[in-house]
Backbone as numpy.savetxt, mean C-alpha at the origin, in Angstrom:
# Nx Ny Nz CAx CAy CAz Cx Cy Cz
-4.68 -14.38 6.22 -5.53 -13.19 6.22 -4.64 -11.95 6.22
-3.57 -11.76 5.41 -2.91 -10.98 5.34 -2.45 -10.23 4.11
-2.24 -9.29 3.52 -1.73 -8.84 2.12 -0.33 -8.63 2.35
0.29 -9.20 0.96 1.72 -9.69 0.70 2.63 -8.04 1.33
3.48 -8.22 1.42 4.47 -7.42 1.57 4.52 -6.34 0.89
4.57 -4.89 1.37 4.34 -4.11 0.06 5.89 -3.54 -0.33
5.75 -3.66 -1.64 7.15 -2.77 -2.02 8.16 -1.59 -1.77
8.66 -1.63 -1.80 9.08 -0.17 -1.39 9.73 0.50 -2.48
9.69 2.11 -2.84 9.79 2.64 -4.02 11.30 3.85 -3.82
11.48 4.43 -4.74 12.95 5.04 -4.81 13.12 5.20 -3.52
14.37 4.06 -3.41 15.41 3.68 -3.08 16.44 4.47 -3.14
17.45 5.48 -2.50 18.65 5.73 -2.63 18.29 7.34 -3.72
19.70 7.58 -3.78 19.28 8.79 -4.51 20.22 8.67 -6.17
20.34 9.64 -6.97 20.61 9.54 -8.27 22.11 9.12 -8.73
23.16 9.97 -7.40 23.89 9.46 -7.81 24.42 10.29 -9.00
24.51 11.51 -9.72 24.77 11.94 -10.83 26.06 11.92 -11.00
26.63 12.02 -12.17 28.01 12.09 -12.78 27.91 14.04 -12.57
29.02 14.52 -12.02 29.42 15.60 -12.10 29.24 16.40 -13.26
28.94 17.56 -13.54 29.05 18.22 -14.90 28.44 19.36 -14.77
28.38 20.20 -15.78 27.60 21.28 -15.83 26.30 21.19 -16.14
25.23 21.96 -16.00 24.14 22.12 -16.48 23.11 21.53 -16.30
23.54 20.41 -15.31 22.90 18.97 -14.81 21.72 19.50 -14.31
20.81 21.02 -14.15 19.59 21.25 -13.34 18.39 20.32 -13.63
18.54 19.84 -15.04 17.17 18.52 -14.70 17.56 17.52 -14.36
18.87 17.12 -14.33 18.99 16.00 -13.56 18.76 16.30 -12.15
19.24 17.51 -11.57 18.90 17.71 -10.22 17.62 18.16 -10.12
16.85 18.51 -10.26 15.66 18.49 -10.27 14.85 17.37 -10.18
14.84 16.78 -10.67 14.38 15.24 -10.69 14.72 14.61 -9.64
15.55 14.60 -9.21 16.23 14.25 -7.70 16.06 14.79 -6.57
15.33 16.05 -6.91 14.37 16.75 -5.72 13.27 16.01 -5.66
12.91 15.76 -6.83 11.09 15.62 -6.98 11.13 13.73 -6.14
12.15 13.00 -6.83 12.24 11.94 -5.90 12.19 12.10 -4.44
13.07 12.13 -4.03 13.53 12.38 -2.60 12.75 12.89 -1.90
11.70 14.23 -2.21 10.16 14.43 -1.86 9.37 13.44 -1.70
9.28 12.70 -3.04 8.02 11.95 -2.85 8.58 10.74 -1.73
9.76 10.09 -1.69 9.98 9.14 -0.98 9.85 9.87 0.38
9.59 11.11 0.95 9.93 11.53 2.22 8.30 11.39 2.22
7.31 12.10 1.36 6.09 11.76 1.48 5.19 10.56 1.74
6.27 9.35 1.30 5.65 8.00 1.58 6.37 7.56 2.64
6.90 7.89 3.59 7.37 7.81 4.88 6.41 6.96 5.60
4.87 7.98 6.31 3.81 7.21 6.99 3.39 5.94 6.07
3.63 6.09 5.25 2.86 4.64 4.67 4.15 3.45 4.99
4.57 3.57 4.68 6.19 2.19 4.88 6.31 2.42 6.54
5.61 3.46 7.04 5.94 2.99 8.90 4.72 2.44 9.29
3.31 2.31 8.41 2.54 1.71 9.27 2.33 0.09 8.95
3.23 -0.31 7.92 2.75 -1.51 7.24 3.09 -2.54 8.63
4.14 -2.85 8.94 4.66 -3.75 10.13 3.66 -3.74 11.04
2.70 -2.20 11.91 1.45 -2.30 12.32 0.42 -3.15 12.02
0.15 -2.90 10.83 -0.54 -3.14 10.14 -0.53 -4.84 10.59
0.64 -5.66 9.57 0.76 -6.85 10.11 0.58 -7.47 11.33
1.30 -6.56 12.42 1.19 -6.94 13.88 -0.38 -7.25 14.17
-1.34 -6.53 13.80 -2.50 -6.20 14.29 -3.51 -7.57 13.50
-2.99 -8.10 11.88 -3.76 -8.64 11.05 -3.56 -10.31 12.00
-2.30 -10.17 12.55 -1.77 -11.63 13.24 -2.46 -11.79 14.67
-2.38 -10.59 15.47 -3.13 -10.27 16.84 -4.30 -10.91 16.54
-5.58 -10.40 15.37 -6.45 -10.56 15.15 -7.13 -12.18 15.14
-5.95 -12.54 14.28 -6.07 -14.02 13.41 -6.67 -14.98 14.58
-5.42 -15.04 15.70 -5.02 -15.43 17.07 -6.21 -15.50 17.86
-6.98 -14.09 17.89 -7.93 -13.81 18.88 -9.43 -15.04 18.09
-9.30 -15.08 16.68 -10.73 -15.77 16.09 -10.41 -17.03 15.90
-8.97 -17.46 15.81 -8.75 -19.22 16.52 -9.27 -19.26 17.67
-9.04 -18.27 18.47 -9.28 -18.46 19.97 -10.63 -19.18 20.18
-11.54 -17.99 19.64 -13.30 -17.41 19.60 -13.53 -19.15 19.44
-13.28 -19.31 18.25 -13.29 -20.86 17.72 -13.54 -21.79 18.60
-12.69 -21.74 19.54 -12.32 -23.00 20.44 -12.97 -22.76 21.28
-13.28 -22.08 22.05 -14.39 -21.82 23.26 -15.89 -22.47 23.13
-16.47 -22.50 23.72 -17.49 -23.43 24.15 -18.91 -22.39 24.09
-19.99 -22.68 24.12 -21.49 -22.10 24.37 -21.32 -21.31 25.97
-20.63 -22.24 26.48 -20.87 -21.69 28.37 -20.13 -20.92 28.31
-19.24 -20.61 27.52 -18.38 -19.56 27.45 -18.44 -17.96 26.94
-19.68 -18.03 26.58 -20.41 -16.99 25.83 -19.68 -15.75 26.31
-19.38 -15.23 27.44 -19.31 -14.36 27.72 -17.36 -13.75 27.31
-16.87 -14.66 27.55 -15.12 -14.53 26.71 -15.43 -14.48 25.37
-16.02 -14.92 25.08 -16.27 -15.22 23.49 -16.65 -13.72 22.87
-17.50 -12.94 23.35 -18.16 -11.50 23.59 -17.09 -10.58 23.34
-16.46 -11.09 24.69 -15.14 -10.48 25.13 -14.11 -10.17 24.06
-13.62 -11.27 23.45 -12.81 -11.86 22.59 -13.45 -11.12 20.91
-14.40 -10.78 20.80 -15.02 -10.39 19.64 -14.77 -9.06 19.85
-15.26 -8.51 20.97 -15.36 -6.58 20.82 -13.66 -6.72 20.87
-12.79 -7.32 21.22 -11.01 -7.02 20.94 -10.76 -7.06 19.68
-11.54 -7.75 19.12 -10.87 -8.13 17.48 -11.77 -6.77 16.46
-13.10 -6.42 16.67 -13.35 -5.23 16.42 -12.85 -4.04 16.30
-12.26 -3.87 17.50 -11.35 -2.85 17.98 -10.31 -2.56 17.25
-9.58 -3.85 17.13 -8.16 -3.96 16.45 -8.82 -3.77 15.09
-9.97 -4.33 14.38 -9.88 -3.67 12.84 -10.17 -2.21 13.10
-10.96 -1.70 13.81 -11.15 -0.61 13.98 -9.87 0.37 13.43
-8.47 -0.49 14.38 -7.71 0.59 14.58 -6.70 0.39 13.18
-7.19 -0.85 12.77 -6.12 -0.86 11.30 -7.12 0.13 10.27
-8.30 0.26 10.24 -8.82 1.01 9.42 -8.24 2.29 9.51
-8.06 2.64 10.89 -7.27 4.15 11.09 -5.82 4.05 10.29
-4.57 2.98 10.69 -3.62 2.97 9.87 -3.92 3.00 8.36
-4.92 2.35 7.92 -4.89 2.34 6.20 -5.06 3.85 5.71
-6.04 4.59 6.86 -6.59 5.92 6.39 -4.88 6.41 6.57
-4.08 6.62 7.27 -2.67 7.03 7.52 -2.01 6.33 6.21
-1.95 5.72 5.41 -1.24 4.65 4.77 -1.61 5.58 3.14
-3.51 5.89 3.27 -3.88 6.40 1.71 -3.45 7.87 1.97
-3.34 8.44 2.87 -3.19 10.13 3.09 -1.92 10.19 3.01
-1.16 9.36 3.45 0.43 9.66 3.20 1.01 9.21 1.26
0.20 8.23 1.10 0.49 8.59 -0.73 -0.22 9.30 -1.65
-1.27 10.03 -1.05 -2.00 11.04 -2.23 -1.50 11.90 -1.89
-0.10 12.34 -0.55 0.78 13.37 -0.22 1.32 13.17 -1.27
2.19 12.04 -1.50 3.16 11.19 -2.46 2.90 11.92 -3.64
1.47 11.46 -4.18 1.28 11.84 -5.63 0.94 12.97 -5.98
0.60 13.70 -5.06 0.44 15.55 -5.19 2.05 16.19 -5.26
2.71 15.49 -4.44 4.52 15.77 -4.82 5.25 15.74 -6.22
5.21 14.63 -6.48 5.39 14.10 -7.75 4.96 14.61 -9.16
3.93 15.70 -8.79 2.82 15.96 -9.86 4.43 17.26 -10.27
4.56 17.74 -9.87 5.94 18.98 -9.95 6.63 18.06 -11.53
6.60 16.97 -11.48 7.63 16.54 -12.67 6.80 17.00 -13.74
5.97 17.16 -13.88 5.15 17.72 -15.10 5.72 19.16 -15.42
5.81 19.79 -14.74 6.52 20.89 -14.94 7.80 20.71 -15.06
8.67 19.85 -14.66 9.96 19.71 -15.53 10.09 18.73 -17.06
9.14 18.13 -17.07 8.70 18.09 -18.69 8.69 18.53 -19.13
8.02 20.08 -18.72 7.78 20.64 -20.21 8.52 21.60 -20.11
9.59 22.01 -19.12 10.76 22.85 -19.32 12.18 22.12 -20.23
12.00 20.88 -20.40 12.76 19.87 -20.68 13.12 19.85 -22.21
14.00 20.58 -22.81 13.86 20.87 -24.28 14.72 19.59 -24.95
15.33 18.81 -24.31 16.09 17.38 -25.26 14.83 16.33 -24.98
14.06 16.44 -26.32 13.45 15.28 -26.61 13.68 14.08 -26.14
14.64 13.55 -26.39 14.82 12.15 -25.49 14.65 11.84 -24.12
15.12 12.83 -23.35 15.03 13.10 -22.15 13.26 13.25 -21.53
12.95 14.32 -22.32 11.54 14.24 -22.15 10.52 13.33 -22.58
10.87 12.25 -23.56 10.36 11.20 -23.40 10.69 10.46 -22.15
11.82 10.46 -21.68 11.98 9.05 -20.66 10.83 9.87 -19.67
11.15 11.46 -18.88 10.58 11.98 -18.04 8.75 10.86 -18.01
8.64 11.59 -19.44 7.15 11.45 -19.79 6.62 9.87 -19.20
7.28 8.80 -19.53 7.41 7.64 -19.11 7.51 7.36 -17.79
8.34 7.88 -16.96 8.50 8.10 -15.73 7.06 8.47 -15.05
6.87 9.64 -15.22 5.07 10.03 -14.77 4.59 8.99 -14.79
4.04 8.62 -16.23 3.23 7.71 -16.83 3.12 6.14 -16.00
4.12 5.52 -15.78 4.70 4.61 -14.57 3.95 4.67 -13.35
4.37 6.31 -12.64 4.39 6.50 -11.07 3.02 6.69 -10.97
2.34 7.39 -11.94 1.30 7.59 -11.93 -0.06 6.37 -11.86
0.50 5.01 -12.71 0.07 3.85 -12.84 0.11 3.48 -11.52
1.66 3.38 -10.76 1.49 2.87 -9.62 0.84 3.67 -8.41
0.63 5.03 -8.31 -0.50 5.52 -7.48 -1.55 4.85 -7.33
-2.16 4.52 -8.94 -3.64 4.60 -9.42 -4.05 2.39 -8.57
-2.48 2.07 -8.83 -2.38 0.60 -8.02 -2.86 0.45 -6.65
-2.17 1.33 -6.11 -2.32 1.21 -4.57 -3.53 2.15 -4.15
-4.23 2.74 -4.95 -5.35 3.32 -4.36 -6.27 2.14 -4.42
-6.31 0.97 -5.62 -7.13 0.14 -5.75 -6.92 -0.95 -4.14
-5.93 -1.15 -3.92 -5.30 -2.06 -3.15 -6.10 -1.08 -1.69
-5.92 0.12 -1.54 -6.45 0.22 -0.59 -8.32 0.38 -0.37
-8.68 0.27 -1.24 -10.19 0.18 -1.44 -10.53 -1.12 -1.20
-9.76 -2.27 -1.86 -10.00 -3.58 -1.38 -9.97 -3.86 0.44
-9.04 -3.28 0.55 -8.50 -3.37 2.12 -9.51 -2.82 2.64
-10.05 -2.18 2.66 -10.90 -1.32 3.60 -12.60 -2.17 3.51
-12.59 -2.48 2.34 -13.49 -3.68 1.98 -13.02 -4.83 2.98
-12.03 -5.53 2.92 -12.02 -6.86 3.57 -12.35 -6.42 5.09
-11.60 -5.39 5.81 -11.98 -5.00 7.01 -13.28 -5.26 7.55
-14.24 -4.41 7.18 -15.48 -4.42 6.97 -16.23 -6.02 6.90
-15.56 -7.04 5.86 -15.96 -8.06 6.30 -15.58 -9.06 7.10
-14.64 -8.36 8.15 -14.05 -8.99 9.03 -15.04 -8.13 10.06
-14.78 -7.34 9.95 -15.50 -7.15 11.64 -16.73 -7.28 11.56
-17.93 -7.34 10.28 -19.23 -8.63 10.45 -18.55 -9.85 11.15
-17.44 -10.70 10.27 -17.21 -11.89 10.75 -17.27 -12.13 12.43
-16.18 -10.93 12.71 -15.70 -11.31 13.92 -17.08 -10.90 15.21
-18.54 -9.75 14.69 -19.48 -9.51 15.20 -20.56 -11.12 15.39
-20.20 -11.71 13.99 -21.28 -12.56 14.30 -20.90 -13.77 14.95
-19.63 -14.22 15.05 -19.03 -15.29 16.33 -19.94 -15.04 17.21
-19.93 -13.68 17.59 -20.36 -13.56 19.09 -21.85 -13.29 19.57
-22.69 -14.26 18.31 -24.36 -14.15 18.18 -23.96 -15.59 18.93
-25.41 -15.95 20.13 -25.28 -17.44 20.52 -26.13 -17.68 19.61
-27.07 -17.69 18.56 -27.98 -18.42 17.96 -27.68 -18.18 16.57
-26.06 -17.99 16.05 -25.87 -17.95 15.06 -25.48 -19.39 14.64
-26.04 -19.64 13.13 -26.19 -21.11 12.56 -24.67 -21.20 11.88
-24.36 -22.43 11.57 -22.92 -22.28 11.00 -22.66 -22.37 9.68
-24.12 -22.43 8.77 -23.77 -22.34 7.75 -23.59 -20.26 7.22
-24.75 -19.90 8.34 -24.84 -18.49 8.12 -23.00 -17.96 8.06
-22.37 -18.79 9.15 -20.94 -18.49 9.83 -20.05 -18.63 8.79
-20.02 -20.07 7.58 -19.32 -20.27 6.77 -19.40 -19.36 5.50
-20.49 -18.45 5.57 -20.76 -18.06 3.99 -19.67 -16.87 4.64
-20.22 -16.03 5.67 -19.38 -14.71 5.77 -17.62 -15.15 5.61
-17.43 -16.17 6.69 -16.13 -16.93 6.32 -15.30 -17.14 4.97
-16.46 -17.43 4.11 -16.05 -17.60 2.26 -15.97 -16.55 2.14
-17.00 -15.01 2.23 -16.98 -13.94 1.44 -15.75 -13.12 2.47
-14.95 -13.30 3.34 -14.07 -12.60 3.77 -12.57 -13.36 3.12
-12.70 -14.60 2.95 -11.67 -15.43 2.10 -11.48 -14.91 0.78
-12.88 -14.61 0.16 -12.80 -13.94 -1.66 -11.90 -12.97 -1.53
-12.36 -11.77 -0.19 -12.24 -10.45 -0.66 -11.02 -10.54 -0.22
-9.92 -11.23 0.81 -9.05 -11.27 1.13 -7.92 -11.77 -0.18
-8.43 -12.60 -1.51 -7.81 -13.22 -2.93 -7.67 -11.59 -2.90
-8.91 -11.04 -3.34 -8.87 -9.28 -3.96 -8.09 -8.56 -3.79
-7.48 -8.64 -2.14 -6.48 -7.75 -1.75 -5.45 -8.36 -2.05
-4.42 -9.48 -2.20 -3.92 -10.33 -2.39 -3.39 -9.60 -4.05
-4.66 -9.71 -4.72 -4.24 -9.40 -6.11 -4.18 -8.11 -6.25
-4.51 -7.01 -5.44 -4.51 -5.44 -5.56 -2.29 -5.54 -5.06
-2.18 -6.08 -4.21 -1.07 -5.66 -3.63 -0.05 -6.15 -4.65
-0.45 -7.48 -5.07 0.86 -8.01 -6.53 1.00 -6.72 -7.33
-0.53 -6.28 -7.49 -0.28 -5.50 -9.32 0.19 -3.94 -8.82
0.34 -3.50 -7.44 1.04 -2.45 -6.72 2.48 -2.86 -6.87
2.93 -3.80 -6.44 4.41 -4.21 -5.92 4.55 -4.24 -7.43
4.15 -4.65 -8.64 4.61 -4.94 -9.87 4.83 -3.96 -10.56
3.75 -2.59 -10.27 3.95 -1.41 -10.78 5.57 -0.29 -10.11
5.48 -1.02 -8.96 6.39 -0.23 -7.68 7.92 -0.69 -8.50
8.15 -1.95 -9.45 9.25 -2.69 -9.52 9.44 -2.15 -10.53
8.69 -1.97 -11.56 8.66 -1.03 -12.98 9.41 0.04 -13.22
8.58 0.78 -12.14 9.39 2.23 -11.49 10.75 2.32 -11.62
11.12 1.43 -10.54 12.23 1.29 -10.02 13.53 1.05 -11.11
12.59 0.24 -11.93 13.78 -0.24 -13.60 13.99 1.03 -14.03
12.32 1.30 -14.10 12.79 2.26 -15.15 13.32 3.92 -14.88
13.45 3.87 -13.80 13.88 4.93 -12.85 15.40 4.70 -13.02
15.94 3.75 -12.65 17.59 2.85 -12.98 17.79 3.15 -14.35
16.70 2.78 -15.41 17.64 3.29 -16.48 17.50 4.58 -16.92
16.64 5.89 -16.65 16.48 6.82 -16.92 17.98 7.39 -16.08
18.57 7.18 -14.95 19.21 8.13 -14.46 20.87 7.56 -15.30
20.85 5.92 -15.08 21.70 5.58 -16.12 22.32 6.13 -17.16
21.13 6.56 -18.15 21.41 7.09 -19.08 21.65 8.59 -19.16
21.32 9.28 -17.75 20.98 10.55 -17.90 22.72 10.60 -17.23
23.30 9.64 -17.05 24.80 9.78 -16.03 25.94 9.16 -17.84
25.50 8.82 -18.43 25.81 8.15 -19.56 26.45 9.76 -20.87
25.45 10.36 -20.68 25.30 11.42 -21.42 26.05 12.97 -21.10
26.20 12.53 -19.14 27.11 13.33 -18.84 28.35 13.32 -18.47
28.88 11.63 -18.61 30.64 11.44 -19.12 31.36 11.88 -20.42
């Protein structure tokens, strides 16, 4: 019940070959280094995040094993696991506000596009956007799923704690929190895949932009 590991995006800084005139290369290396300072809260709450998805897991094995006479731990044991999605819903809201910081940062490279008079260059730029912009548009999906599975976790974890709940009623929510949990699963691959893209093609844009100034 967990989503895969999320990627992490520029890495390190450009690195330029010395030279004159280099202001779009340095420029570009502002606009990075921004946005990676902007995605800060998001890469500090993920480990939370996990801590809390495992806390959770733990507490509805628990629920599981307890007995009818037990009704009242069981109660117990349900409003904790509530709580805790409760409070990951708060981290995700910390997680989407710290990358639409990200992508309001980033938006600045548009304006060094079109100050950008070597065609080649302003193609890679253009590409670059085009990329980061893909992978924004990734992880906003990824977090819409998430906030979805939540939601059908804390039904799940509400209706444990009905005594006259039937178990087939128990298994369907069980399946539809298993689907939506595939969903997130597949939101976070096609994030991390877009995040890896970047990263190439970020490697060879500066590559070449260090290529041009030996």
């Amino acid at each position: 019940m967990h989503k895969l590991a999320i990627a992490t995006v520029l890495t390190g800084t450009l690195f330029l070959s010395a030279c004159t005139g280099a202001s779009t290369e340095e420029q570009l290396n502002g606009i990075l280094e921004a946005t990676f300072e902007e995605e800060a809260e998001y890469r500090e709450v993920q480990s939370e995040l996990q801590s809390r998805e495992q806390h959770e897991q733990e507490i509805f094995e628990s629920i599981m094993a307890l007995t009818k006479e037990q009704q009242a731990e069981v109660e117990e044991k349900s409003q904790e696991a509530i709580a805790s999605a409760d409070e990951r819903l708060e981290l995700l809201e910390t997680e989407r506000e710290s990358m639409q910081s990200a992508a309001e940062q980033f938006k600045e490279i548009g304006q060094l596009i079109e100050e950008t008079e070597d065609e080649s260059l302003k193609s890679d730029l253009q590409a670059l956007k085009e990329q980061m912009d893909e992978r924004f548009m990734r992880h906003s999906e990824f977090t819409d799923q998430y906030e979805a599975l939540i939601g059908h976790q804390k039904e799940l974890y509400a209706m444990v704690a009905k005594e006259e709940m039937d178990l087939a009623t128990l298994q369907d929510k069980t399946d539809e929190v298993n689907e939506q949990n595939d969903s997130v699963q597949e939101a976070v691959t096609a994030f991390n895949e877009e995040t890896e893209q970047f990263n190439e093609l970020k490697n060879e844009t500066i590559e070449k932009m260090n290529a041009e100034n030996d």
